[in-house]
N, C-alpha and C positions, 0 to 999 in steps of 0.2 A: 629513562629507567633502565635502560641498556648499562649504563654504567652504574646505576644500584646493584644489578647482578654480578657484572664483573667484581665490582668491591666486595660484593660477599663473598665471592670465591679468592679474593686476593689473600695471601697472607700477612703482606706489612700493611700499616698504618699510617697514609701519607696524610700531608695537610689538608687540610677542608677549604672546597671555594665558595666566597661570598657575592652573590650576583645581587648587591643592591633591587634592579629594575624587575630582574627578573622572579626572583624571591617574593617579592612586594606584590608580584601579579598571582604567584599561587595563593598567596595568604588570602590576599580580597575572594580568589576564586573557591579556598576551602570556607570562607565566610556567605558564600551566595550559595555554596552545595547543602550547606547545614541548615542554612535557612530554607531552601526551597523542598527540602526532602524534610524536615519538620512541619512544614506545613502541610505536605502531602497526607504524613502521618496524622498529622492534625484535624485533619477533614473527611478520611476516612473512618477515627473513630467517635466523630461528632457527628455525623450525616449518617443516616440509617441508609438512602438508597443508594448511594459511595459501595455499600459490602455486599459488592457484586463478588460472582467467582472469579472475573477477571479481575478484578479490583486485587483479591487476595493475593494475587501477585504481583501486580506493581508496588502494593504497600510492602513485600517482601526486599521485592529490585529498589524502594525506595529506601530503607534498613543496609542494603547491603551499600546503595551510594554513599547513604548517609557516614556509612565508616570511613570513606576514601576523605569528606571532612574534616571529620573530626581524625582520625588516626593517622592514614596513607598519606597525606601530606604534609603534616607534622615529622613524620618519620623520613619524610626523602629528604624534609628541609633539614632536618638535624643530622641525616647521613653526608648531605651536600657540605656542612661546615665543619661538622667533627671528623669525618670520614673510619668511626670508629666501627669496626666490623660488627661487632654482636647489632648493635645496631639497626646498620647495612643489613643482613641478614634479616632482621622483623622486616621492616623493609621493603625488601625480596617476596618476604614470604607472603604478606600483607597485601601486597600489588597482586599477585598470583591467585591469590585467593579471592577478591574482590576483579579480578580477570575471566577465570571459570566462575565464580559466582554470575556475576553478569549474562554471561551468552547463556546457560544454564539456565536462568531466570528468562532468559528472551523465548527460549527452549520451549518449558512447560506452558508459557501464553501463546506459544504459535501452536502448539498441540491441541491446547484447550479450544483456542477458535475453529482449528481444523476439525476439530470432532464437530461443534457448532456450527458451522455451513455445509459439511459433508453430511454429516450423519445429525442433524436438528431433532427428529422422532426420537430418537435413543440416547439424547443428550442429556436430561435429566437424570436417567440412572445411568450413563456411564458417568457423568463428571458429577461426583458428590462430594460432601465435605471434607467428609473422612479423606477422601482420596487426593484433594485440595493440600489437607496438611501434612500428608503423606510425602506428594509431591514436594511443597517448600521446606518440609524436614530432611527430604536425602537430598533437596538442590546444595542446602547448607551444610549435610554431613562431608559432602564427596566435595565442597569446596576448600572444606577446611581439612579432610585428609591428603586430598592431593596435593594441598600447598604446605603442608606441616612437614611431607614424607619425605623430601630435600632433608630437613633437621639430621636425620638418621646419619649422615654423612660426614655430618660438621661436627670437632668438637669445640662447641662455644666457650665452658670454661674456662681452655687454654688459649682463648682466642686465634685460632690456628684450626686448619684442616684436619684430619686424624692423616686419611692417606691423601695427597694429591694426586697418584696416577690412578688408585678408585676412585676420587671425588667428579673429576674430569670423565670416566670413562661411564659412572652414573648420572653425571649432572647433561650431556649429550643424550643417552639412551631417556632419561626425563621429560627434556627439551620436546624428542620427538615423536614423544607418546602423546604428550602434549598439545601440542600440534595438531595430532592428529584426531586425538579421541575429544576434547575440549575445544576443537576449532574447526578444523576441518569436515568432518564430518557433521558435526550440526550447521553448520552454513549449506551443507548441499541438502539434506533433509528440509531445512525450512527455508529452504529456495524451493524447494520441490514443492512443499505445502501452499505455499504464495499462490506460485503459479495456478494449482491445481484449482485453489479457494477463488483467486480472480476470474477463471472461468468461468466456474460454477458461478460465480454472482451475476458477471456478462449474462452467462445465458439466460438466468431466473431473471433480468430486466428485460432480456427482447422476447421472453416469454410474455411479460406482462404488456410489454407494449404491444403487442399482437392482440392480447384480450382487453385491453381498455386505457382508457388515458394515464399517461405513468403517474400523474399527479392528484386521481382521482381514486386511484389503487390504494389500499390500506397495508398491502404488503410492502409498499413503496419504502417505510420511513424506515422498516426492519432491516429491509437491505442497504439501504444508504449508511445506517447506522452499524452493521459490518463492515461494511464498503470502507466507511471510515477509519473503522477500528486496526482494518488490515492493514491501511496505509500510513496507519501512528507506529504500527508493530515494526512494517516493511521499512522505512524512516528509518530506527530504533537498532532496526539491523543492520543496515545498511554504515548510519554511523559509526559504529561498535568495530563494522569488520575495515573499514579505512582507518580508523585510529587505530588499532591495537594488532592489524597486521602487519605494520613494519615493529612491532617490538617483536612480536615471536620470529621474524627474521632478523631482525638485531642479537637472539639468542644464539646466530648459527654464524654469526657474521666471523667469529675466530677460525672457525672451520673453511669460510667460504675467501679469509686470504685480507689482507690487511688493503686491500681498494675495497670490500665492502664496508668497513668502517666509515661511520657516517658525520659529516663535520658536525661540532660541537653545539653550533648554532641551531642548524638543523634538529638535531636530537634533541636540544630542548624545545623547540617548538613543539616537538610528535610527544614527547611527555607531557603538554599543557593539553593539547587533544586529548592527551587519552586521560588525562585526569578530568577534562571537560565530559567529560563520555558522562561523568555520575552529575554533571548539570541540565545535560542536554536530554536526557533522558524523562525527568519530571516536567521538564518545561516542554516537551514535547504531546505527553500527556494529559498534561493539566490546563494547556490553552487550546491543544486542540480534541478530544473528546469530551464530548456533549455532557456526561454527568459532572468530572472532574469541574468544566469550563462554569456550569451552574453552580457550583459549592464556592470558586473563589468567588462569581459577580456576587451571590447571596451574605457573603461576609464583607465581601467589600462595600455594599449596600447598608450593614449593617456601621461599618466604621463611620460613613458618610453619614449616618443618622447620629452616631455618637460625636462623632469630630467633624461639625459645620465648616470646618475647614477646609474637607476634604469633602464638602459638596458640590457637585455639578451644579453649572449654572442651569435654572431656570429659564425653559423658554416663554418669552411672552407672549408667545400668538397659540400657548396650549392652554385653557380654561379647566378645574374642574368641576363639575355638578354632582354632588352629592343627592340619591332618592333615597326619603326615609318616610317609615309607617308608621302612626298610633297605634292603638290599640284598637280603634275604630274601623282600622284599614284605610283611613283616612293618607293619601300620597303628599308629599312636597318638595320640592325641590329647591336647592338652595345653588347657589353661583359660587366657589369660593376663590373667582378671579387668580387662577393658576399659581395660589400660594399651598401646598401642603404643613400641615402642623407636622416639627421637627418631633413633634413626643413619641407622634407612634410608627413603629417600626414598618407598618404596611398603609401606612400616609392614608388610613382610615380616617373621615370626618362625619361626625354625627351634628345631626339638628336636634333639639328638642323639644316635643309636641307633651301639653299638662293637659290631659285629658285623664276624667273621673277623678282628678286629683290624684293621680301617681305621677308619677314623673317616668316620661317612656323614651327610651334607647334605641333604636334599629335601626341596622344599614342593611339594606337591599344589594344595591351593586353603586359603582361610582363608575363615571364612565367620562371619557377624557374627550374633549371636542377640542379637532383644531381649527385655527379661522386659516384662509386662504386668501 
């Protein structure tokens, strides 16, 4: 993307290159961003317990991937061939924007948990909703003015720079505002927060294990269940700052002398990273926390009932027995030899007992025996 930016700043018009192999890998990989961040969206607004406060903002980070999809990589491909500046320039602007959006989004979830393990008592009335979309409305204002405020400088029209020795001497002082207030600074902030929250958790477990078996503790699943959450966020960041830190030094590489320019090969790889960043992100989430992980097996349970196709095989040495009640309270149980009916969605089986002459329905419980 090093070279999306220099083409927007370029003033000619040279030929456009066509990477067969490599072209072919963005396209599949804008095809698995759009799918896996539509489905994210998908199951947050279908699953009531999904719309957690955290929740609110991954579904946000998943919106903001979802563009690098559908737009940002459309846009580098057709910059990559046409090489036509106005272009190059969306581009630019698009990648930047979906850049600070990102760490910004990483931002307000590490703050959100940090109130949450730090301050738990005062968590409910510091983090409320209001303030929820407060938050994901300026993460998005200030992504999309800082990446638009470049525009100021160029005039697209005439496809051409207005000044070149302004454009150069604002597009540097940008670079390393940039840098600093969009990257820099929030990485040591929520380095700081990590640290501070892994502590606190440490110690709230050899607290517990001092007063009783960890596994016997009911605060146990509370903390594991930050435990985890920290280490999807700590992931999340960690990815973001290896991918997308050698592009904000590829912004300076003119300045830093023609050996920092980086071979061609290389540069496309660090672009498929950092366009990977809007993959790696849901699928980090969505397989490994516990609410996300239950919403896809519960749909995916769901397909296997619709499309026998896509049903697990059946183990034979697992039996069901079905206990069901008349009306009399009368008990029976029935054997149904470890076949489930394909009809009902929670592999419910009923017997039925003609007592007083109605016809009577009840499941009590169903409970799975296996042989050894």
């Amino acid at each position: 993307m090093a070279n999306v930016t220099s083409n927007a700043t370029d003033c000619c018009i040279d030929t456009g290159v066509f990477k067969p192999a490599y072209d072919a890998c963005l396209i599949v990989l804008a095809f698995l961003i759009i799918a896996i961040n539509v489905l994210v969206v998908y199951l947050f607004v279908t699953k009531d317990y999904l719309r957690t406060k955290t929740n609110c903002f991954l579904v946000s980070l998943a919106l903001s991937d979802l563009l690098t999809g559908l737009l940002s990589i459309p846009l580098f491909l057709i910059c990559s061939l046409t090489n036509r500046t106005q272009v190059c320039i969306a581009s630019a602007v698009l990648y930047r924007c979906i850049a600070v959006s990102t760490m910004a989004h990483i931002m307000v979830v590490t703050s959100e948990r940090y109130v949450a393990v730090m301050f738990p008592m005062r968590y409910y009335r510091m983090v409320t909703k209001g303030r929820i979309c407060f938050c994901i409305a300026l993460v998005w204002i200030l992504s999309t003015l800082y990446a638009t405020i470049q525009l100021s400088w160029f005039n697209l029209g005439h496809h051409n720079i207005s000044n070149i020795g302004d454009a150069i001497k604002y597009t540097k002082t940008y670079d390393i505002t940039g840098l600093v207030v969009f990257f820099i600074v929030p990485l040591c902030v929520m380095t700081f927060c990590f640290c501070r929250m892994f502590l606190v958790i440490r110690r709230q477990v050899r607290n517990i294990r001092r007063q009783a078996e960890l596994s016997a503790d009911p605060r146990n699943r509370s903390i594991a269940s930050d435990k985890r959450a920290l280490i999807i966020f700590a992931l999340m960041l960690g990815i973001f700052t290896v991918c997308w830190l050698s592009w904000y030094i590829t912004l300076f590489q003119v300045e830093l002398g023609p050996g920092a320019i980086l071979p061609e090969t290389f540069a496309d790889i660090l672009d498929f990273l950092r366009f990977g960043t809007s993959l790696f992100n849901p699928m980090l989430y969505t397989f490994l926390k516990n609410d996300f992980r239950r919403a896809v097996s519960s749909l995916l349970s769901r397909c296997c009932i619709k499309y026998p196709i896509f049903k697990p095989k059946q183990n034979p040495n697992v039996s069901r027995i079905t206990l069901t009640t008349d009306a009399n309270g009368n008990k029976s149980t029935t054997l149904l030899n470890g076949l489930s009916s394909p009809g009902y969605e929670r592999h419910d089986e009923f017997v039925y007992k003609n007592s007083q002459d109605h016809l009577v329905k009840e499941t009590e419980n169903v409970q799975l025996i296996t042989y050894v």
